[in-house]
N, C-alpha and C positions, 0 to 999 in steps of 0.2 A: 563861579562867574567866568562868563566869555569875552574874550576880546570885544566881542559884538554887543553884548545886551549882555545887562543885571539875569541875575539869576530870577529875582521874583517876576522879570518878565518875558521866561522861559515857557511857551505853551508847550501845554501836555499831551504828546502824542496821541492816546487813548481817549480823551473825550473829544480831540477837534474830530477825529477819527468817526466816533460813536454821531456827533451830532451834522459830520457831511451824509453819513448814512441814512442816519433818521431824517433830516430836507427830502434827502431823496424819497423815502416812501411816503412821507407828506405828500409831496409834489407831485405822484403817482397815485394815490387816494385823492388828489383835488383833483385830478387829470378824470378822473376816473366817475367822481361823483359830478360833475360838473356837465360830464356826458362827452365829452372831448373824446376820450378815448375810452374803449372798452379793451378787457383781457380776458384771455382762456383762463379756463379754470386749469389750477396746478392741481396733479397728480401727486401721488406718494410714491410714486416710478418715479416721475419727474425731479425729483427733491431729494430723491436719494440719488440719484446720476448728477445733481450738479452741486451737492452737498461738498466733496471735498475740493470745488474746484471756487467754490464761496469762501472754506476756511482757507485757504491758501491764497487767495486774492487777500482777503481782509489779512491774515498776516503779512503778505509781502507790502500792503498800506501802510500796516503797525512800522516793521521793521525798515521800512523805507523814513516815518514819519522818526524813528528813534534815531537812525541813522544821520539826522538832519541835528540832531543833539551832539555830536559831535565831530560833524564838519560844516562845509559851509556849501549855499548855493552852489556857487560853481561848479564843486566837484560834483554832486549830484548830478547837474548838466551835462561834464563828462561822461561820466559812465553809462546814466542814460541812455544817451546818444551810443555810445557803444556799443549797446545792450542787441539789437536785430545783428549787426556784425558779427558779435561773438556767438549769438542763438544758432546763427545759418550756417556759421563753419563746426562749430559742434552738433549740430541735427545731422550733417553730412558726414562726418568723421565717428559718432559714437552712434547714432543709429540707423547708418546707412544711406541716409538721403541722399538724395542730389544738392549739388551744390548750386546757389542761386547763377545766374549768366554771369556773364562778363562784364553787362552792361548793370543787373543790378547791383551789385560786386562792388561795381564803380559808385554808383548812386547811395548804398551805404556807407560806404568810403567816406565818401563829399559829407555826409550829415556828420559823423564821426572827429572829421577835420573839421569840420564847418565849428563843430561847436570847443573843441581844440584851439581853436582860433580865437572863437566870443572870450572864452576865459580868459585866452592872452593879452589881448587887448584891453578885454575890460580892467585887469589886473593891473595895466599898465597906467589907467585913466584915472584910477582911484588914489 
């Protein structure tokens, strides 16, 4: 049991997970049969090129939604926010890129701080 919530009313990572996916292809077969929208048809090129790039989305879901098992909002909102800051100075440093300007530098920055902030405050409100 958590500070926050009883244990029995602990959602389970894996099926909130399973059943936001499955809306989604509902919601794209009703898209679809409705006449709304239409799709290409997928290739088995197509499916193998974006296959590891599905399991590793839907894990980093899993592992974000398990992650939430033992902390709390907020810190998720940190790091989060953190997350394009630390991507841009490591694409630059470990596989050469360039580093984003000066000005977007800054603008990552600010969301980093920004939500640095939200949690301080909000911690302080509660």
């Amino acid at each position: 049991m958590t500070a926050d919530r009883p244990d029995h009313l602990r959602l389970l990572p894996g099926p909130i997970s399973s059943l936001q996916l499955l809306f989604a292809v509902c919601f794209c077969v009703a898209l679809q049969l409705s006449g709304a929208l239409t799709f290409q048809k997928v290739t088995s090129q197509q499916v193998k090129m974006y296959s590891i790039y599905a399991l590793l989305f839907v894990g980093s879901v899993y592992a974000s939604m398990k992650s939430l098992e033992g902390s709390n909002v907020e810190t998720q909102i940190v790091f989060r926010s953190a997350t394009p800051l630390t991507v841009s100075v490591l694409d630059a440093f470990l596989l050469g890129r360039e580093l984003p300007s000066t000005k977007s530098l800054a603008a990552l920055a600010a969301v980093a701080a920004g939500a640095v902030l939200y949690v301080a405050t909000d911690a302080v409100s509660i």
